[in-house]
Structures are given as structure tokens and as C-alpha cells.
C-alpha positions in Angstrom: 0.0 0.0 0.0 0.9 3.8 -1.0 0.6 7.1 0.6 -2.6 8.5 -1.3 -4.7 11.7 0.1 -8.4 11.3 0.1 -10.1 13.5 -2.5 -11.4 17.0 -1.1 -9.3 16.4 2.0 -8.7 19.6 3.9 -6.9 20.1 7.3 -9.0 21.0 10.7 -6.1 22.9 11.7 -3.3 25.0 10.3 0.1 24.2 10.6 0.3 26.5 13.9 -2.7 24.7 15.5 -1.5 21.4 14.5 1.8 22.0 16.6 -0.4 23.2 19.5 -2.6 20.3 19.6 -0.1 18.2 19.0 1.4 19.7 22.4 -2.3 18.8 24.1 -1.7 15.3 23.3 1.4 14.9 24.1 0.7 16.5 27.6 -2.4 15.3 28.6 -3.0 11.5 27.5 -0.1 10.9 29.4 -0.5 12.7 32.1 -4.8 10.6 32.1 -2.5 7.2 31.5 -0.5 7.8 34.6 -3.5 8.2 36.9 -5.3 5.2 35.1 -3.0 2.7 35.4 -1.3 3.5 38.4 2.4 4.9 36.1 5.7 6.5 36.7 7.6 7.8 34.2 11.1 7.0 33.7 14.4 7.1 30.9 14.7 5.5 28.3 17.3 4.0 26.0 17.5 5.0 22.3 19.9 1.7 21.8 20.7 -1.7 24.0 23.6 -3.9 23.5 23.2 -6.1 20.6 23.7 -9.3 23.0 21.4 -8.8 25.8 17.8 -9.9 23.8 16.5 -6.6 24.9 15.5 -5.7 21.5 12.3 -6.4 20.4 12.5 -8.3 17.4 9.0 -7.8 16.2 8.2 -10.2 13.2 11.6 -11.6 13.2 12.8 -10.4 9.6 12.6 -6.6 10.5 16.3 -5.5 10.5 17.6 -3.1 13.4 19.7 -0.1 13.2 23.1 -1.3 14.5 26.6 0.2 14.9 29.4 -0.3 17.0 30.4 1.6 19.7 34.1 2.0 20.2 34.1 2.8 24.1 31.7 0.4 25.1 33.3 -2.3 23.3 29.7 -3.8 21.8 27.7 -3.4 19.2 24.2 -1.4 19.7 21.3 -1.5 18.4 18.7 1.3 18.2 15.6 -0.6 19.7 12.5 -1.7 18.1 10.2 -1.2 21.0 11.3 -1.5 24.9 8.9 -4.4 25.7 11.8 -6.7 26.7 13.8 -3.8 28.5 10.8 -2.6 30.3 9.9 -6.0 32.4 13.5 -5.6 32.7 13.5 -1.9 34.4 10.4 -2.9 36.3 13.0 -6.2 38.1 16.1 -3.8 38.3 13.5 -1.0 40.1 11.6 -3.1 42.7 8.6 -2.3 41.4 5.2 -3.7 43.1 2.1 -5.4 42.2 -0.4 -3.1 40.6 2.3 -0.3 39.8 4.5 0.6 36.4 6.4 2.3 34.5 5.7 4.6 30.7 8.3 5.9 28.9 8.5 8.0 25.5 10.0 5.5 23.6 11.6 6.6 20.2 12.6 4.0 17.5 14.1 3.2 14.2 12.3 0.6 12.1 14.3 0.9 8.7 12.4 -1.4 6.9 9.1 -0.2 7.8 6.8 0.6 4.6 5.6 3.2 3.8 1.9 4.5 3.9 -0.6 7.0 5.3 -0.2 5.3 8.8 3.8 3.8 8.9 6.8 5.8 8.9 10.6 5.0 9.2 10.4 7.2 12.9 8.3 5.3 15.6 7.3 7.4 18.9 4.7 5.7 21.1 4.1 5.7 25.0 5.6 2.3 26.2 4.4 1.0 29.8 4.5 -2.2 31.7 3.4 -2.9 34.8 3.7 -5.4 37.8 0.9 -7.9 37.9 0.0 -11.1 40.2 -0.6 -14.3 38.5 -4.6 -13.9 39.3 -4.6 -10.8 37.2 -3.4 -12.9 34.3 -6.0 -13.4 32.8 -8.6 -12.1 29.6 -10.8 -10.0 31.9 -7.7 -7.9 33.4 -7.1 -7.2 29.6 -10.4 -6.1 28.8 -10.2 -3.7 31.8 -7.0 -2.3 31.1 -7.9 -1.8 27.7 -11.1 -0.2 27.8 -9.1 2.3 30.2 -6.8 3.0 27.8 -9.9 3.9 25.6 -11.2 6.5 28.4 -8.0 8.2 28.6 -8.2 8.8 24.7 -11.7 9.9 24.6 -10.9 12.5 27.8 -7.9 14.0 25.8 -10.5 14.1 22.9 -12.4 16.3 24.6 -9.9 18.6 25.7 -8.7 18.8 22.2 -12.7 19.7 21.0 -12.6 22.3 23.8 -9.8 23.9 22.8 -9.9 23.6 19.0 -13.6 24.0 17.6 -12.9 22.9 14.3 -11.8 19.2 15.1 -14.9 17.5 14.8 -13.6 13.7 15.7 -16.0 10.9 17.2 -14.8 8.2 19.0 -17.1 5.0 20.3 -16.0 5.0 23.9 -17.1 1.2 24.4 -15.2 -1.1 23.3 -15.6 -4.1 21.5 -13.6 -7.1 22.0 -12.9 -10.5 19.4 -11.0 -13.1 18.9 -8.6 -13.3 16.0 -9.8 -16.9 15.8 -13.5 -15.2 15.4 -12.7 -13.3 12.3 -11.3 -15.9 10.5 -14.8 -17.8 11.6 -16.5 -15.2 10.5 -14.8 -14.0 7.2 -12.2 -16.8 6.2 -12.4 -16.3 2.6 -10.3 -12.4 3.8 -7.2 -11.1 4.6 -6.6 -10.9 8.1 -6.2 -7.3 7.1 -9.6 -7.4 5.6 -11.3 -8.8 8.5 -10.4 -5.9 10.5 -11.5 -3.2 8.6 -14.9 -4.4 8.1 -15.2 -5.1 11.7 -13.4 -2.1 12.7 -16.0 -0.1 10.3 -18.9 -2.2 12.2 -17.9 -1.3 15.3 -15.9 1.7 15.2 -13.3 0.9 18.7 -12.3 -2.6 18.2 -9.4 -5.1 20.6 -9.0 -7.8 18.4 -7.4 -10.2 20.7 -5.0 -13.6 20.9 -2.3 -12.5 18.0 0.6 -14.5 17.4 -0.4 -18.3 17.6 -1.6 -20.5 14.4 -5.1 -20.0 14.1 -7.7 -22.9 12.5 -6.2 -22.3 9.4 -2.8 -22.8 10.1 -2.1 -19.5 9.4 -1.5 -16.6 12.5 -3.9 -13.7 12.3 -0.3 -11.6 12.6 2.6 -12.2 13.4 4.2 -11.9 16.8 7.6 -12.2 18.9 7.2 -15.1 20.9 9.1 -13.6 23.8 7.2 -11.1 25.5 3.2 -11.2 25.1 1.2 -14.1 25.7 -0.1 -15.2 22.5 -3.6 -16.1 24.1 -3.6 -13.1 26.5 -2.8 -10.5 23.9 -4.1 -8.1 21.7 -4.3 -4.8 19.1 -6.5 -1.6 19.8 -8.0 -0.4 16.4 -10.0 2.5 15.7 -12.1 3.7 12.7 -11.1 6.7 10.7 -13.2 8.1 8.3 -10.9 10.1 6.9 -9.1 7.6 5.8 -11.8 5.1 5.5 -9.5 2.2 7.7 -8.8 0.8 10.5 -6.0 2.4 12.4 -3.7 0.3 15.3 -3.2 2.3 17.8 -2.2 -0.1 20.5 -0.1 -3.7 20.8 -0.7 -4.8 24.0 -1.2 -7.6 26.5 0.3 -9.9 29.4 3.2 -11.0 29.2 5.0 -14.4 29.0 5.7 -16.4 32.3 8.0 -19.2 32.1 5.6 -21.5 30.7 4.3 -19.9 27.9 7.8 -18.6 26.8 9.0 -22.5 26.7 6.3 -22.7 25.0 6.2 -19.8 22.5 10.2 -20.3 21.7 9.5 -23.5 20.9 6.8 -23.3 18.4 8.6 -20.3 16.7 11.5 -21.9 16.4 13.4 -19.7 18.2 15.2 -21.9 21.3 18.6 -20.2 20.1 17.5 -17.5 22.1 16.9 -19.2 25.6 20.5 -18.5 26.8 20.5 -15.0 26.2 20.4 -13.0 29.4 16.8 -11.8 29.5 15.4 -15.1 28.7 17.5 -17.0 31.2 16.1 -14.5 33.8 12.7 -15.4 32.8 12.7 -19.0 32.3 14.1 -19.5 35.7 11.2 -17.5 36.9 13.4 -14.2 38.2 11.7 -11.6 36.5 8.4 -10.2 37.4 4.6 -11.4 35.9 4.0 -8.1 33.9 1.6 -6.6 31.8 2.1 -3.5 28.9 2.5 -2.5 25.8 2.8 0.9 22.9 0.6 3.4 22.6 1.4 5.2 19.0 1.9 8.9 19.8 2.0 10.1 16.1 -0.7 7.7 15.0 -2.7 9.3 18.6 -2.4 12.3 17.0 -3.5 11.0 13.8 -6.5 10.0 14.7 -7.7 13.0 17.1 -6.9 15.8 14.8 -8.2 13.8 12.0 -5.1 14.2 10.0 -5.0 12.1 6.8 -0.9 11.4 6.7 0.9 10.5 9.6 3.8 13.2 8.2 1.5 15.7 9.1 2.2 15.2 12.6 5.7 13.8 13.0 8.9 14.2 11.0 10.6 11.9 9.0 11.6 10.8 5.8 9.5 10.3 2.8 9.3 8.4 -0.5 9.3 10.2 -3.4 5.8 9.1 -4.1 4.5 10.2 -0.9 5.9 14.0 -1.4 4.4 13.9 -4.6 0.6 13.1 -3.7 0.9 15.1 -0.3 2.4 18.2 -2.3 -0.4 17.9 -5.2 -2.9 17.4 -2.1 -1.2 20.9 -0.7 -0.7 18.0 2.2 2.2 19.8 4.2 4.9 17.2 5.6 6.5 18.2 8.8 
């Protein structure tokens, strides 16, 4: 898929507002998040030693940004996502049961294509937090998730306060499936496919257990098998009509315990991977039961200011196809 500008698309805001607003949601979801889920904010890395399995390695064929670093004496790599390094930060800490960590997390995904909702430049709100093994379960999801979806409807609202002309709806209610249930229900489509037209159905969407084989013997999409539980997991989608899609804003979900990593490593064929540092922690049960995941900060911002190119609020790098349509569109990159 290409960048492409809906016809008759015009802005809300001008370039001025759009700065402002962005400054709105950069300030207050986060600020909603905290109190919701019980966050602190901490530091980040922009790179972790190559050797340490902190990096998150996504779908497994996404290449990371690596050079070497003379003083250290490793090699880094600019990070995916902090999933790994947060369950991490949460052990190193002392962190408690029922309290986490966020972070502004800023990434480097090089072979990321590109379209109206994926850029080379990732910036998302990364938390985890501590959980006890009764809160791992489906219904702790759902209730973390649908708080997620409060905090994004509040900053909504402060956005329509403050900027009349955004006239953006969101369903506050969310509604939860199965990946196993689309395929059920649609399995002559695309995963892809499935979503939208229950994303358009039901406008805030988790579509949950991503990563495992489904019926078919094909995964809905696919997933790391190191840090969520594939049954326990999810994304948070939303519909844009501007765009006429389904936009992810949200990979979330409880994390791997001891047995489900054996598990997970096993079916992905990844055991190579149990003697690295992190996963040695884990297996022998050392490391915390958490729970977390991204929030996209760009693609937040997206979706509130009803912006049709994520390069209208973030900037990056662009293919020469996508200057060309947004420039015809009199679509102004950052």
C-alpha cells in the first residue's frame, strides 16, 4: 500500500494549531495514563547492547539499526520497542504489584513501509506494569484496555474544547474479538480485511490472541514469541473516516511467564534465544509477571486531529511518491 490523500481532503487545523494540539496530546494522555493505570515515568534507551535480547525483534525479519560503539566495546542496536527492557526496568526498580512504569520511547524501524499510517520514525508511549498471577487473565485485559480507551476519549475532549474545528468521534465502548473469530466469521479475507470491516462495524475494536496458528494454520499476525502471551494479547484499532480504515493504535497484552515462553520459543523456532540474558532471567522465573505495551503517539495524533498522513504530525523521511501526492494534495509534511 501507498501514501494516497483522500479526494477534497482539507486540514481542521493550520500548521500552527496542528503543533499546538499536538502539544495537548502529548501532555495530557499521558499525564490521564498515569492516573489510570497506576504509572511512573522513567528514561529510556535509544539503543541496548546487541547481545542482551532486549531488542524487540518484532516479526523476526525486521532488521535493526546497528553500529558499533568504540568505548563500550559492543555493538548497539537502536531498539524496536522496549517491551523486553521494560519487564526488565520494572525487576532492576523493585517495582510492586499493581504499579508501572511509561516511557516515551523513540525507535528506528528501517524497513518499515511506507503509507498514510507507517513511517521509518516510531514514537509511542511504552508502559508495563507489575501484575500477580490472578490478574493474568482475559478480563484484566479487557479492563485495562477499555481504560486506555477512556484516557483517549478525555484528551478528545480537551482537544474539542480547545480547538472548535476538530470534529472527531470516538465510540468510547469497546468491542472485544478473537482473532480466531474473524477468520470464523470472514475466512475467505485477509486478516487485514477482517479488521477493517469489523473495525468499520464497530468503530473501537481489541482484536485479541495474536501470534499463535489459528484454524487455518495461518496466525492472524505475526508476533515475537518472547514477550506477550499469545492467548492473552491483543491490538487496539480504531475507525477513521478520513481515511476510511482501521488504524492500530495499540499492541498490548500480558506477558510471557516461564511457561508460555517454553512454549512460545518452541513453536517459533526460536530456542537459540533461551540462553540470552533476558530469557535466562525469565525462564528460571526471576523476573516479574507483567503486563504492557505501545501506545502510538503520532498515530494518537492522527487519529484526534483527523489528519489524513501520519507526516502531518511527525517528522521523518519520505518516498518520493509520498511527497508527490501530499504536495499535489497541498498536504504539508512536517
Amino acid at each position: 500500500m501507498q501514501s494516497f490523500i483522500p479526494e477534497h481532503y482539507e486540514s481542521k487545523l493550520n500548521l500552527y494549531e496542528t503543533q499546538s494540539a499536538i502539544g495537548l496530546v502529548k501532555r495530557d494522555f499521558p499525564a490521564s495514563l498515569e492516573q489510570a493505570l497506576r504509572l511512573k515515568r522513567v528514561s529510556a534507551p535509544l539503543f541496548v547492547d546487541a547481545k542482551s535480547g532486549l531488542n524487540d525483534d518484532l516479526n523476526g525479519v525486521e532488521r535493526p539499526v546497528s553500529f558499533w560503539a568504540p568505548a563500550t566495546g559492543v555493538e548497539a542496536q537502536v531498539v524496536h520497542s522496549l517491551a523486553k527492557w521494560k519487564r526488565m526496568a520494572l525487576y532492576r526498580y523493585d517495582f510492586y504489584a499493581g504499579k508501572g512504569l511509561y516511557t516515551d520511547m523513540n525507535a528506528i524501524r528501517q524497513d518499515e513501509e511506507l503509507d498514510n499510517a507507517h513511517s521509518i520514525y516510531v514514537d509511542q508511549w511504552d508502559w508495563e506494569k507489575v501484575i500477580t498471577r490472578e490478574d493474568r487473565n482475559m478480563a484484566y485485559l479487557k479492563e485495562t484496555v477499555q481504560a486506555i480507551v477512556t484516557c483517549i476519549c478525555h484528551t478528545l475532549d480537551s482537544l474539542r474544547v480547545r480547538f472548535r474545528s476538530i470534529d472527531t468521534e470516538l465510540k468510547r465502548e469497546v468491542t472485544f474479538v478473537s482473532s480466531q473469530e474473524l477468520e470464523d466469521r470472514w475466512p475467505e479475507l485477509t486478516p487485514s480485511e477482517r479488521e477493517y470491516r469489523f473495525v468499520k462495524e464497530h468503530k473501537t475494536v481489541f482484536i485479541t490472541e495474536i501470534g499463535d496458528q489459528l484454524r487455518s494454520g495461518k496466525p492472524h499476525d505475526g508476533r515475537a514469541p518472547d514477550y506477550d502471551d499469545w492467548h492473552l494479547n491483543g491490538d487496539l484499532l480504531f475507525y477513521h473516516p478520513v481515511l476510511d480504515m482501521a488504524l492500530e493504535i495499540s499492541s498490548m497484552g500480558i506477558r510471557v511467564d516461564p511457561e508460555s515462553l517454553d512454549r512460545q520459543l518452541a513453536l517459533a523456532h526460536c530456542d537459540n534465544r533461551r540462553q540470552l540474558p533476558f530469557h535466562r532471567m525469565l525462564l528460571e522465573g526471576k523476573l516479574p509477571l507483567t503486563m504492557g505495551g505501545g501506545i502510538g503517539q503520532s498515530r494518537l495524533c492522527m487519529l484526534l486531529l483527523g489528519k489524513a498522513h501520519i507526516g502531518e504530525v511527525q517528522s521523518s523521511l519520505w518516498d518520493p511518491h509520498t511527497v508527490e501526492v501530499c504536495e499535489k494534495a497541498g498536504v504539508v509534511l512536517l
